[in-house]
N, C-alpha and C positions, 0 to 999 in steps of 0.2 A: 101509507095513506094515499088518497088519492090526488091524481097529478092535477096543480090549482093551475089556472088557466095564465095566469102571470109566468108560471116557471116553466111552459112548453115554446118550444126551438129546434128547430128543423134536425136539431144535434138529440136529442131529446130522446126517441123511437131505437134510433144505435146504441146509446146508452142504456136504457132500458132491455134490450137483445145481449147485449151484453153481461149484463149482470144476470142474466135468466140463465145463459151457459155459465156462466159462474157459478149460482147456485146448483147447476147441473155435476157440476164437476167437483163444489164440497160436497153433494151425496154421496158421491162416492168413497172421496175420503174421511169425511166424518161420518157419526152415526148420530145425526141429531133426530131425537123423537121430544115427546110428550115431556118425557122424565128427566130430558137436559135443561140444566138451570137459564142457559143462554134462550133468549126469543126473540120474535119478531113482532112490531107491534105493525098493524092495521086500523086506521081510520074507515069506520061504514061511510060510504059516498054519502047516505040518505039519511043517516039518525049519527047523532053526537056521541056515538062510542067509540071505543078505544077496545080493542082483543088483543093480546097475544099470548103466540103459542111460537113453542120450540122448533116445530116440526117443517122440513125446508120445505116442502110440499105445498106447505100452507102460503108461505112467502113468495115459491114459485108462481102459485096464483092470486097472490096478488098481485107480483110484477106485472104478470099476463093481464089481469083487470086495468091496472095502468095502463100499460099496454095500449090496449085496447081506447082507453078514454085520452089518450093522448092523439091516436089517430082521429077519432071523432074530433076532437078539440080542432088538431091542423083542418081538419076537412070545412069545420066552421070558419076558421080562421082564413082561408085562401077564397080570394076572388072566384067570382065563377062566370062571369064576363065572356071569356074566350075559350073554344072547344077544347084545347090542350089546359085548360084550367079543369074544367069540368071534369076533364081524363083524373085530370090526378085526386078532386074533389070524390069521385067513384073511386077510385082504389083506395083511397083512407078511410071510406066508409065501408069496402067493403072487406079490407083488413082488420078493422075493427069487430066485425060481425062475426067474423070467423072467431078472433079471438073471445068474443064472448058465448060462441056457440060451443066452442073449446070448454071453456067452463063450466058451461051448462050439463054438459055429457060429459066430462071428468073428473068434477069436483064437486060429490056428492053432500060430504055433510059442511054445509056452511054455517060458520060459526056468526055470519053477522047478514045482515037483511040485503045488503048488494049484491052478495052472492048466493041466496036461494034459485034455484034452479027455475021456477017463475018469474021471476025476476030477470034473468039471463037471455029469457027466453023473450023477453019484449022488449028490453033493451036491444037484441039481436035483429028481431024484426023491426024493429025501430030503425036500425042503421041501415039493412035492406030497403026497407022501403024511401026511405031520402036518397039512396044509391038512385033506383027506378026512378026517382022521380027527375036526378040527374040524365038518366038516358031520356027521357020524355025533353027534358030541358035542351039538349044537345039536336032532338030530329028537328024540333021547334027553329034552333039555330042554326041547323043546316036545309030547312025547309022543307023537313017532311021526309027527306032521305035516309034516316038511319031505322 
């Protein structure tokens, strides 16, 4: 499901990275598809569904979609006051962007409405462009210099 704004912690992002090599590492040793009784369930960010499936693929991307709405999340969550604030404010935005451009281009058939690939795709441009809007914010605060 997706990451609720109460449970994200700077600890959070590692955790998350971590379990994605995890899942990396039981594909190899299991062979989970479709037709394994074991699954992973997925809450849609957007509508009140519930999916799951077997397949670690699947799970992979959704870690990656938290992922993603975890960095967003800190990027709200952090002051943006001071230039080295701002720095870290663009890099959680624009970690996030990637990670949902990631899924847009890799993860073709989505089983639930956050991850159609329209979707991904303006959710991404969404985090790009509040990044930019960071750089505008930062010459403002250095006067014009950046």
């Amino acid at each position: 499901s997706v990451v609720s704004p109460e449970t994200i912690t700077e600890d959070l992002p590692l955790e998350l990275r971590r379990y994605y090599g995890q899942l990396g590492y039981m594909g190899l040793k299991f062979q989970l598809d479709e037709s394994s009784p074991h699954g992973f369930a997925w809450s849609d960010a957007f509508l009140e569904t519930v999916v799951s499936q077997s397949a670690i693929a699947y799970e992979k991307a959704s870690v990656l979609f938290n992922y993603g709405a975890c960095q967003s999340a800190l990027a709200g969550a952090t002051a943006r006051g001071e230039q080295h604030t701002l720095k870290a404010v663009c890099a959680y935005l624009q970690s996030a962007a990637g990670c949902f451009k990631t899924l847009g281009e890799q993860f073709g058939n989505a089983p639930t409405s956050d991850m159609a690939r329209p979707i991904l795709n303006v959710i991404t441009s969404l985090m790009l462009a509040q990044a930019q809007e960071l750089v505008l914010e930062r010459s403002v605060l250095d006067g014009g210099k950046y």
